[in-house]
C-alpha positions as CSV (number, residue, x, y, z in Angstrom):
1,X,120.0,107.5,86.5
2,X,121.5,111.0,84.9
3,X,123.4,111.4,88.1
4,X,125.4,108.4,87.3
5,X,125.2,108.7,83.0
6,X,126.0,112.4,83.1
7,X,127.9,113.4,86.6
8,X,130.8,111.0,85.3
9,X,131.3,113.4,82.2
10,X,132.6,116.3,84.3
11,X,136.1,115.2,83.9
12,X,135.4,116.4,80.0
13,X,132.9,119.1,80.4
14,X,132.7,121.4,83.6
15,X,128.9,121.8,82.9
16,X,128.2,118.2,84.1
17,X,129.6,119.0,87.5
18,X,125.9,120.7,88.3
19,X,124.8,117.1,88.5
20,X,126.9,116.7,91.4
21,X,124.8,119.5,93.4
22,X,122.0,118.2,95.3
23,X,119.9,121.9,94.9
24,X,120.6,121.6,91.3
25,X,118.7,117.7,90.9
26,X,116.2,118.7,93.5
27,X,115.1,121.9,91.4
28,X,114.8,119.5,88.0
29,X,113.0,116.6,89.9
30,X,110.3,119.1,91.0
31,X,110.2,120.7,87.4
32,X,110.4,117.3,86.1
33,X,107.3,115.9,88.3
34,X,105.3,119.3,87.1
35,X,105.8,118.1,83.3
36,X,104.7,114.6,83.7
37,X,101.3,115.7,85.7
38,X,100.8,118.4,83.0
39,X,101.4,116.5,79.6
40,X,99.9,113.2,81.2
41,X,97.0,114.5,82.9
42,X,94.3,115.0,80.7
43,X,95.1,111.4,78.8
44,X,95.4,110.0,82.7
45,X,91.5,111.6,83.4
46,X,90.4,110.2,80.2
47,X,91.3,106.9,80.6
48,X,89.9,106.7,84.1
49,X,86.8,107.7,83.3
50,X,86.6,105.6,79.8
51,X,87.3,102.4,82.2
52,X,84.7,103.8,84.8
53,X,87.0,104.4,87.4
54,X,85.1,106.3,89.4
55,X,84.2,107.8,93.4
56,X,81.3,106.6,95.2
57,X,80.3,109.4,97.6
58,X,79.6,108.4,100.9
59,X,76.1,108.7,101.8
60,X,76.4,110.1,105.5
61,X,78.6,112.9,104.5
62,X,77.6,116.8,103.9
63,X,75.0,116.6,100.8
64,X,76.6,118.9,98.7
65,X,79.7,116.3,98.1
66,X,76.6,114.3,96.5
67,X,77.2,116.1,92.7
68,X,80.9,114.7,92.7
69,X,79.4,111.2,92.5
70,X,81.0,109.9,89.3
71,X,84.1,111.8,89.4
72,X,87.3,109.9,88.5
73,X,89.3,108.8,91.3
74,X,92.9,106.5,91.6
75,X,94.5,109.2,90.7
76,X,97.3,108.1,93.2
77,X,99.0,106.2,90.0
78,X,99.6,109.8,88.7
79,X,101.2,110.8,92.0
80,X,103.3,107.9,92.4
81,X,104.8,108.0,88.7
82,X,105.0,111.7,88.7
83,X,107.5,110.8,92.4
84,X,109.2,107.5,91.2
85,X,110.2,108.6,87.7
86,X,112.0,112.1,89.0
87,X,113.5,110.2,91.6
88,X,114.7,107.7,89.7
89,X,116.1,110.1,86.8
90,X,118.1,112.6,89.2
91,X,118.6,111.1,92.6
92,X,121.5,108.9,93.7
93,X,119.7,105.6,93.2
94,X,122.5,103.8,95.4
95,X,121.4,106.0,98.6
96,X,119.9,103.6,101.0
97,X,117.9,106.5,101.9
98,X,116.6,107.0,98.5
99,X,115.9,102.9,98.2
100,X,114.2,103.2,101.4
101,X,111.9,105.9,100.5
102,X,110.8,104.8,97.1
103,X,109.8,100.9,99.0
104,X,107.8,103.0,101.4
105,X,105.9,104.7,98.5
106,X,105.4,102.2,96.1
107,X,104.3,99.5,98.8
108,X,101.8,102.2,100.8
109,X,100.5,103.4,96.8
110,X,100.3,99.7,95.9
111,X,98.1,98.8,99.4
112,X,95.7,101.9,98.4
113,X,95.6,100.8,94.9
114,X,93.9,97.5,96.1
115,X,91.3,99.3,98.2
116,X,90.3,101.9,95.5
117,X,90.2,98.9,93.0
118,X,87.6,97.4,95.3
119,X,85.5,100.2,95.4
120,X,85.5,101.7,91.9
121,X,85.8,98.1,90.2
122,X,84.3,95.3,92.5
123,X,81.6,97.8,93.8
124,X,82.5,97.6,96.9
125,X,81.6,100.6,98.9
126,X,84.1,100.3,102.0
127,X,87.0,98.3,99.7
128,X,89.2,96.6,101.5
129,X,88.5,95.4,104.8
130,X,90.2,97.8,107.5
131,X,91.8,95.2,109.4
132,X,93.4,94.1,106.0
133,X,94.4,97.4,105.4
134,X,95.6,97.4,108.8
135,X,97.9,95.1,108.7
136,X,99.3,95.9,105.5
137,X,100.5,99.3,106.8
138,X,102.0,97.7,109.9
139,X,104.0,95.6,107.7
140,X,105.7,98.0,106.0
141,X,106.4,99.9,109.1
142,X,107.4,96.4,110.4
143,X,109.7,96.2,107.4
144,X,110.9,99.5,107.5
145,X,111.8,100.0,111.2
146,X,113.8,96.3,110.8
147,X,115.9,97.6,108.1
148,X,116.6,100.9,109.9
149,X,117.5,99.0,113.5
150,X,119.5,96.1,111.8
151,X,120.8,97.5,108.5
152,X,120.6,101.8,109.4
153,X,121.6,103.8,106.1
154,X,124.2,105.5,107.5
155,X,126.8,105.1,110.4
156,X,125.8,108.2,112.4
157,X,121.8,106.8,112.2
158,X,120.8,105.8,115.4
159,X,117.3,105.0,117.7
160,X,117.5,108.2,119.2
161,X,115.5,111.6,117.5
162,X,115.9,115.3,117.8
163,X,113.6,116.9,120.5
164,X,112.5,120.8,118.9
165,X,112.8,123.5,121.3
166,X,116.1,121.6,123.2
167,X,119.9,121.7,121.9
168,X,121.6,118.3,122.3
169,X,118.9,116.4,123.8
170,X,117.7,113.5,122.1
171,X,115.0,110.9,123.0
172,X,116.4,106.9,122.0
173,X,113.6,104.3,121.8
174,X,116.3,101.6,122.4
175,X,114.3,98.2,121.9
176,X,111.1,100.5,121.4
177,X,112.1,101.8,118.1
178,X,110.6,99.5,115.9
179,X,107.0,99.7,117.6
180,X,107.9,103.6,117.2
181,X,108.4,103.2,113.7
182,X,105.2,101.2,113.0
183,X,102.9,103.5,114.9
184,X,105.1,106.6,112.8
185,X,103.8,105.5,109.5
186,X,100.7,104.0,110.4
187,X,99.8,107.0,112.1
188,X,100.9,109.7,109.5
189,X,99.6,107.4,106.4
190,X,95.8,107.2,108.3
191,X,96.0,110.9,108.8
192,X,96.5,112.3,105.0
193,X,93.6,109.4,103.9
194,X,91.0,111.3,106.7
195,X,92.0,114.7,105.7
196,X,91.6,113.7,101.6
197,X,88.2,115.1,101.8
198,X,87.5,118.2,99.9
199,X,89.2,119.3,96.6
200,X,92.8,120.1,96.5
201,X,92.9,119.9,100.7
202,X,95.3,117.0,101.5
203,X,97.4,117.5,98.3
204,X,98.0,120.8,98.8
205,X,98.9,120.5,102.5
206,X,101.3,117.2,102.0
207,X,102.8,120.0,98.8
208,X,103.7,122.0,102.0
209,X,105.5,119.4,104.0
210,X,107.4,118.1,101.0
211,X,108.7,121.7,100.9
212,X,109.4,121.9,104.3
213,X,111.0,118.7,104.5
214,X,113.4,119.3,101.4
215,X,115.0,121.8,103.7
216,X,115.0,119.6,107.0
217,X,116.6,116.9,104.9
218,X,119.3,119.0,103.0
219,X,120.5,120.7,106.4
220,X,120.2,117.4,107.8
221,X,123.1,116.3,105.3
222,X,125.5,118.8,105.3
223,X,128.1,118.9,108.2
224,X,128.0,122.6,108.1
225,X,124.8,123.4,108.4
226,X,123.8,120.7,111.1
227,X,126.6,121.9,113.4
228,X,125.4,125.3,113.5
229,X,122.1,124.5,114.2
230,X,122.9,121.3,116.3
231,X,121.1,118.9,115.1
232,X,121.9,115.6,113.7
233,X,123.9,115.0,110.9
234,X,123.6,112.0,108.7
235,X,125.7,112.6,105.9
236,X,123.6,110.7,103.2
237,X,120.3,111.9,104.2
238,X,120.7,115.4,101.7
239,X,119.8,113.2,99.0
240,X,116.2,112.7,100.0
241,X,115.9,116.4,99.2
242,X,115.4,115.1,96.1
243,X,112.8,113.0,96.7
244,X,111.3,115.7,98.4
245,X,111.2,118.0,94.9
246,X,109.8,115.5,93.6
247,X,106.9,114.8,95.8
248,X,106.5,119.1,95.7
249,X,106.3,118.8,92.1
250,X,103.7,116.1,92.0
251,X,102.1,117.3,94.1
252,X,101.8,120.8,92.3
253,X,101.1,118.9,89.5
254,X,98.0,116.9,90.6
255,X,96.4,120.2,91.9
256,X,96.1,121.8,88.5
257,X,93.5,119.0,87.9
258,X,92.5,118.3,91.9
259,X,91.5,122.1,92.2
260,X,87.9,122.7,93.0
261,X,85.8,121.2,91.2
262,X,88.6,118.3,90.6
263,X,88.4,116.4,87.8
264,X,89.8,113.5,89.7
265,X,90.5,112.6,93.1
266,X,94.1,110.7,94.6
267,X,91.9,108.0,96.0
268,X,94.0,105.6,98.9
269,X,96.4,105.3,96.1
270,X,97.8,108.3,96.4
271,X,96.3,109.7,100.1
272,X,98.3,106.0,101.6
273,X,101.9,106.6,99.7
274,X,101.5,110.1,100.6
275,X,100.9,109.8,104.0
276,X,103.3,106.8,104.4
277,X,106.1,108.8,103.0
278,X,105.9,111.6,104.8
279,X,106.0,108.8,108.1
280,X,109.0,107.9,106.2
281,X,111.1,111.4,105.6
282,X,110.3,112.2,109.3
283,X,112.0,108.6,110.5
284,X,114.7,109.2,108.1
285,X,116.1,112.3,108.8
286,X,115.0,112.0,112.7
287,X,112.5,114.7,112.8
288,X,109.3,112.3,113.8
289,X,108.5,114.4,116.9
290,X,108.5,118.1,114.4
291,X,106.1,115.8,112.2
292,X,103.8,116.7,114.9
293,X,104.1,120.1,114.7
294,X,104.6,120.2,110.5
295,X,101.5,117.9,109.9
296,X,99.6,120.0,112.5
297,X,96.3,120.0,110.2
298,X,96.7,116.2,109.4
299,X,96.8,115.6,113.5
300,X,93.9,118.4,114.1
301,X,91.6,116.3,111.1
302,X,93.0,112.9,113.0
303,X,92.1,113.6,116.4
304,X,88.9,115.1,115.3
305,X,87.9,111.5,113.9
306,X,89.2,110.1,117.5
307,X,87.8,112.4,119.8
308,X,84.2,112.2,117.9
309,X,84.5,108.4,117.8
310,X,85.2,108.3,122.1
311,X,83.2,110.7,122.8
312,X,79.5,109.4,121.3
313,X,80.2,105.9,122.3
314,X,80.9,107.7,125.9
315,X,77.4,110.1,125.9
316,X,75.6,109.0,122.6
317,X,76.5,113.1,121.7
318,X,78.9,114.7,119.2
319,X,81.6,117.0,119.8
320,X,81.7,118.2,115.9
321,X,78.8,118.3,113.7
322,X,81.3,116.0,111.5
323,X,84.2,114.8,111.6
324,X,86.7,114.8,110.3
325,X,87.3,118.4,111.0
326,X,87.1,119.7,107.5
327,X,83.2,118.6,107.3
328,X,82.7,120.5,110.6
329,X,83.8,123.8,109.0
330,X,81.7,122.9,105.9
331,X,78.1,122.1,108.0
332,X,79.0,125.8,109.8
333,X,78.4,127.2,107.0
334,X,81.9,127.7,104.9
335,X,82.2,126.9,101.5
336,X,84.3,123.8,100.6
337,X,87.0,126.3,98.7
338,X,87.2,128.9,102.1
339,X,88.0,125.3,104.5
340,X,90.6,124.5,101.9
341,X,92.5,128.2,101.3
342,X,92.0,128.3,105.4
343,X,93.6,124.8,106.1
344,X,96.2,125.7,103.7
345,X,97.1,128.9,105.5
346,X,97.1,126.5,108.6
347,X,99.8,124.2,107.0
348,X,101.7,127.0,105.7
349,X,101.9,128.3,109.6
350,X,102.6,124.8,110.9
351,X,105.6,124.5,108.3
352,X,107.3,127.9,108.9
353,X,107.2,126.9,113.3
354,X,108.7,123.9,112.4
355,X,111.6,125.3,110.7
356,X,111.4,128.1,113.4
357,X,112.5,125.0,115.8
358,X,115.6,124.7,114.2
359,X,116.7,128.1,115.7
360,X,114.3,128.4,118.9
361,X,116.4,126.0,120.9
């Protein structure tokens, strides 16, 4: 919205011509995100917990999760406004790839919204039904991988995505890309919601992908930099960059109040639009095998979930004492704030391989 009210005005006053720089709006929509957690927060918390919104801790779980019983959750809605209203202030709101990404996050928040309403309002202890909640991912990714085969954002957007560690190979999915696209954001939405466990954990670590990905998407865009490191370029796609401050910012911004002990918890709201936008950034900007790599603690906490699953209906025994992985760290005897700091670390290392990539090729 100021890009098109303000940009316009550079003809009369140099100063407006900042609005033309992407790095410029990107730096304000992750300050901008940071203000609306901050001075919304507290009056957010409060009126959670004056409707009884609250978390129902699951019973099975390590016992010392037991004392957060009551402790405001949903607080998803605060993620999603702090990302939609940035974006829609200093973004290009005629990019496809902006359009694309703010369906993706509203429809995954909106999905999550339903199944933490069922739990902290209806009572019900598992909310919506899984195969419900199922489906509703796999229609988005449905939606999504339609629009990108039939109607792709930009003219140089094609099936194919960028293989790390080789220069100018590329792996097309042809008639397959759709099906890839579902199982992309099904996969990476399920994978934040199993790792939004402990206080501050998933938050911080999607905080880390969003920086990471605000590179991959600005080099992505400019012709320059993407020749040099050969990878593809899709001239558009620099504008997600700021989408991706502002999903940094929020993300910053829900910590302050996440931090151990939170005050409240994302919930599905926010753990399902995270998750489903990072699926989204990675399709976008055709980096969905790095997501691998960047989300490297998301797919540890996944597979954890998986293997434990297989593997006791296999023998009847456990691989981990719980799963997912974070509760195995905790029943070894680490305290809830040394798995976080560690996983964090983890991300952190994840994030700087996968920008290594662009180089080790």
């Amino acid at each position: 919205m100021l890009y098109y009210l303000l940009y316009p005005l550079s003809k009369y006053i140099s100063g407006f011509n900042l609005f033309k720089y992407i790095t410029f709006r990107m730096a304000y929509a992750t300050v901008t995100a940071m203000l609306i957690s901050f001075i919304f927060g507290n009056l957010f918390i409060e009126m959670l917990r004056r409707n009884q919104v609250k978390e129902s801790i699951r019973r099975d779980g390590p016992r010392t999760h037991l004392a957060k019983e009551g402790t405001p959750t949903m607080g998803g809605l605060l993620i999603l406004i702090s990302i939609v209203i940035p974006t829609i202030f200093w973004a290009d709101l005629g990019n496809r790839y902006i359009q694309l990404m703010l369906l993706v996050t509203l429809w995954m928040g909106g999905l999550g919204f339903m199944d933490d309403y069922l739990k902290a309002k209806r009572h019900q202890r598992k909310g919506m039904v899984a195969r419900k909640k199922f489906v509703g991912q796999v229609l988005i990714g449905l939606i999504l991988g339609v629009l990108l085969y039939l109607y792709p954002p930009d003219p140089n957007f094609t099936t194919s995505t960028d293989l790390p560690f080789f220069k100018n190979y590329y792996l097309d999915f042809d008639f397959l890309y759709i099906p890839f696209v579902i199982l992309v954001i099904t996969g990476a939405s399920n994978a934040v919601n199993l790792t939004d466990g402990l206080d501050g954990l998933a938050i911080g670590l999607v905080g880390i992908c969003a920086l990471a990905f605000a590179m991959l998407c600005y080099v992505t865009g400019r012709v320059d930099f993407s020749g040099y490191l050969d990878i593809q370029y899709l001239p558009s796609a620099g504008e997600l960059a700021i989408y991706c401050g502002a999903m940094l910012g929020a993300c910053l911004g829900f910590l302050w109040f996440n931090a151990n002990p939170a005050r409240v918890f994302m919930g599905d709201t926010g753990a399902l639009a995270l998750g489903g936008a990072l699926g989204a950034l990675a399709l976008l900007v055709k980096k969905e095998v790095l997501l691998v790599i960047l989300g490297g603690i998301f797919v540890l906490e996944a597979a954890s979930v998986i293997i434990q699953v297989l593997y006791f209906k296999a023998t009847g025994k456990r691989v981990f004492k719980m799963a997912p992985l974070h509760h195995h760290f905790e029943l070894m005897g680490w305290k809830e704030q040394q798995v976080v700091v560690r996983f964090w670390i983890g991300g952190v290392i994840f994030a700087l391989l996968t920008l290594s990539t662009l180089k080790i090729r």
